[in-house]
N, C-alpha and C positions, 0 to 999 in steps of 0.2 A: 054392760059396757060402762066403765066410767069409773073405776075403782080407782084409786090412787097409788100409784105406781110406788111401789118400797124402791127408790133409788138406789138406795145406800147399799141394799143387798144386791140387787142387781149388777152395779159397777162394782161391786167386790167379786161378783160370781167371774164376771169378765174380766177381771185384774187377775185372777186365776188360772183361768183359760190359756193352755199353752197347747191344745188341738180344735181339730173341727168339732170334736163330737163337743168338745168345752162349749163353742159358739152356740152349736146348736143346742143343748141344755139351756143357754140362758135366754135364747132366742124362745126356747117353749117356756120357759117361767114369767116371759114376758108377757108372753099371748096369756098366760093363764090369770096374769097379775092386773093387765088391762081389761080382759072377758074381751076381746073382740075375737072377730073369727079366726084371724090369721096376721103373722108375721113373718116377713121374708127379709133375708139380707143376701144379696148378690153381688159378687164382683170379680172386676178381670183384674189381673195383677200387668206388671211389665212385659211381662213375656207373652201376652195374651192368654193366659192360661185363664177359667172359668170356674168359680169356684161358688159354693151355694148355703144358708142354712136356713132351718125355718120350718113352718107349717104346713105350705098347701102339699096335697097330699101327691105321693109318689107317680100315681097314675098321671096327674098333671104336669108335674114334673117330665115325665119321659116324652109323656106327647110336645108338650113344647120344645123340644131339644130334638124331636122326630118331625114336630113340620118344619123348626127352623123358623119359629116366631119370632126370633129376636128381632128378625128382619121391617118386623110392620108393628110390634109391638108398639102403641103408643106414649106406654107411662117412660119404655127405654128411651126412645126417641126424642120423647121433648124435655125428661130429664139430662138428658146430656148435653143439653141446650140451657142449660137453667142451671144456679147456684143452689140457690133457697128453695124449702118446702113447697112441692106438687101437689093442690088434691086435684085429684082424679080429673073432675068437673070440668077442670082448666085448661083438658088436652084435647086435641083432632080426635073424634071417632068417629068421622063422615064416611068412611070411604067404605065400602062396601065387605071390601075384605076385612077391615077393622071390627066393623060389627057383627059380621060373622063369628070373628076371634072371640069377641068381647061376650057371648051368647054361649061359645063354647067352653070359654071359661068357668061361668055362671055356672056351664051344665056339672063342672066338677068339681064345684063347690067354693068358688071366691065369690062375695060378696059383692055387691053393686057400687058399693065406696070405698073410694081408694086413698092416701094419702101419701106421697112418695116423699124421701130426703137425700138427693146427690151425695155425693161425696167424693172428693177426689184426691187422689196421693201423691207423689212422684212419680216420674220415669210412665207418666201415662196409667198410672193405676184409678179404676174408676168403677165406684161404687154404687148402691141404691137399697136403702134404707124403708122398709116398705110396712105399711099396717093398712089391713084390709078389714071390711066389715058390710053386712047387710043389717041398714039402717033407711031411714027418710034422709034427707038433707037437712033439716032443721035441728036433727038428735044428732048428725055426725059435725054442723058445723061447730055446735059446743066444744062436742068431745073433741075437736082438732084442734079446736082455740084453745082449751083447759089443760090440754097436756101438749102442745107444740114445743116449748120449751127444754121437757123432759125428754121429748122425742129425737131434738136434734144432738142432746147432749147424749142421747145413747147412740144413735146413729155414727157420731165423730169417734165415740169410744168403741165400737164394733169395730171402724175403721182403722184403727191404733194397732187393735189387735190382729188385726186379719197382716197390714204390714209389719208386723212381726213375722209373718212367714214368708216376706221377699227376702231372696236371696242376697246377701251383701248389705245388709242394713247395717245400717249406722247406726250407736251409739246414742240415746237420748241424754240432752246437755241440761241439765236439771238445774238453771239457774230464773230465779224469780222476777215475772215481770215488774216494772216499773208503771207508777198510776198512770201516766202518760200512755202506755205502751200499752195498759188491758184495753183505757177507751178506746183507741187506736183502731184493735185487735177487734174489740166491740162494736165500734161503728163501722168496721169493711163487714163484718158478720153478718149483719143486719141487711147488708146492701149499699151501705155508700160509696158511692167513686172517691178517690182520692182528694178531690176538688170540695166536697162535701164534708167530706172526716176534718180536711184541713180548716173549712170553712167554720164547721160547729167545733174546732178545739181552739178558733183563733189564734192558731200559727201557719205557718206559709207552708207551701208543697215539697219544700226542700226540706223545712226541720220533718215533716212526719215520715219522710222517706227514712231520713234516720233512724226513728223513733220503730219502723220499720221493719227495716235493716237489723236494727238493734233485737229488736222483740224473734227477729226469725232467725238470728243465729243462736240465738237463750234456747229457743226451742228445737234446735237441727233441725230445721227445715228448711227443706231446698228451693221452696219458692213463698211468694205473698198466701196462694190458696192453702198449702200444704200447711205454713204456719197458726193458720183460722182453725185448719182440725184441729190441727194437737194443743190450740187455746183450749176450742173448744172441750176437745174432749178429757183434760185433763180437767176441767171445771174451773181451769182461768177466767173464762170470761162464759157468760151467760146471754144469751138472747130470748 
């Protein structure tokens, strides 16, 4: 665990990628590129529809989808409550049936550490960006801190591509942000409220609405959150 991720080939494999089987390809070079146990990318599009790529193995897979985990899962659950990077550690696994889960998991082979990354698109599409591993807590807090960056920028760029398969998409508007517009773009990424982005660029709440505004129509995107991926994922801005 802990190898350094070839980026460049990676986001080239998914700039490729015009099916699932593409996701899933880069999703295993990923795993193979980091050495952890597993990687998974999961998400509902608009129409609620359920779509999957990744490692844990099939067996796990069906039994999840046969008892209807989504339901008490807690990495889904508190991720959907959450912007920024989950590990594991951070979430509710009190509840009796949770630990249960969480035991059965284990039994088919995920790892004890977990690391989760939201993601979310328009028209309600929502994502989760996932790297799993059996480690101590001391080995995985490195490895989470050493590559987090790399992690969200693949996570955003997974998400790029997966809305390429909503229906009715729109047209990406290929015009380049302005310095104003990346920190902007960079400080909501990170977690600033508005009040704080405006505060650390010393201009007022109205200019950076513009600045905004301006940054989310460059990018076609249909809201503040939606505009943060396709920064992100496009390698505008870095976190």
């Amino acid at each position: 665990m802990g190898k350094t991720p070839q980026l460049e080939f990676i986001l080239e494999s998914l700039e490729q990628a015009d099916t699932l089987v593409g996701l899933q390809e880069a999703t295993e070079a990923l795993q193979q590129n980091l050495e952890v146990d597993h990687i998974a990318y999961h998400w509902v599009d608009s129409a609620g529809d359920q779509y999957g790529c990744g490692t844990y193995s099939v067996a796990w897979q069906q039994r999840y989808i046969d008892q209807n985990y989504l339901r008490i899962d807690p990495v889904v659950i508190g991720c959907f409550q959450r912007f920024h990077p989950v590990d594991w550690k951070q979430l509710d696994w009190s509840s009796k049936a949770v630990r249960a889960f969480q035991l059965e998991a284990i039994e088919y082979g995920l790892g004890n550490q977990g690391y989760s990354i939201p993601v979310r698109g328009p028209n309600g599409q929502f994502a989760l960006f996932t790297i799993n591993h059996s480690c101590d807590d001391d080995a995985w807090a490195i490895f989470t801190q050493k590559h987090r960056r790399e992690l969200i920028l693949i996570a955003h760029f997974l998400n790029e591509k997966a809305l390429e398969f909503e229906p009715g998409r729109t047209p990406d508007v290929g015009q380049a942000l302005s310095p104003r517009e990346v920190d902007a773009m960079t400080l909501l990424a990170i977690g600033y409220n508005r009040a704080q982005v405006a505060d650390s660029l010393s201009i007022s709440e109205h200019t950076l609405r513009v600045y905004i505004e301006s940054a989310r129509f460059k990018l076609g995107a249909l809201n503040t959150t939606h505009a943060v991926a396709r920064a992100l994922s496009r390698g505008l801005i870095v976190v």
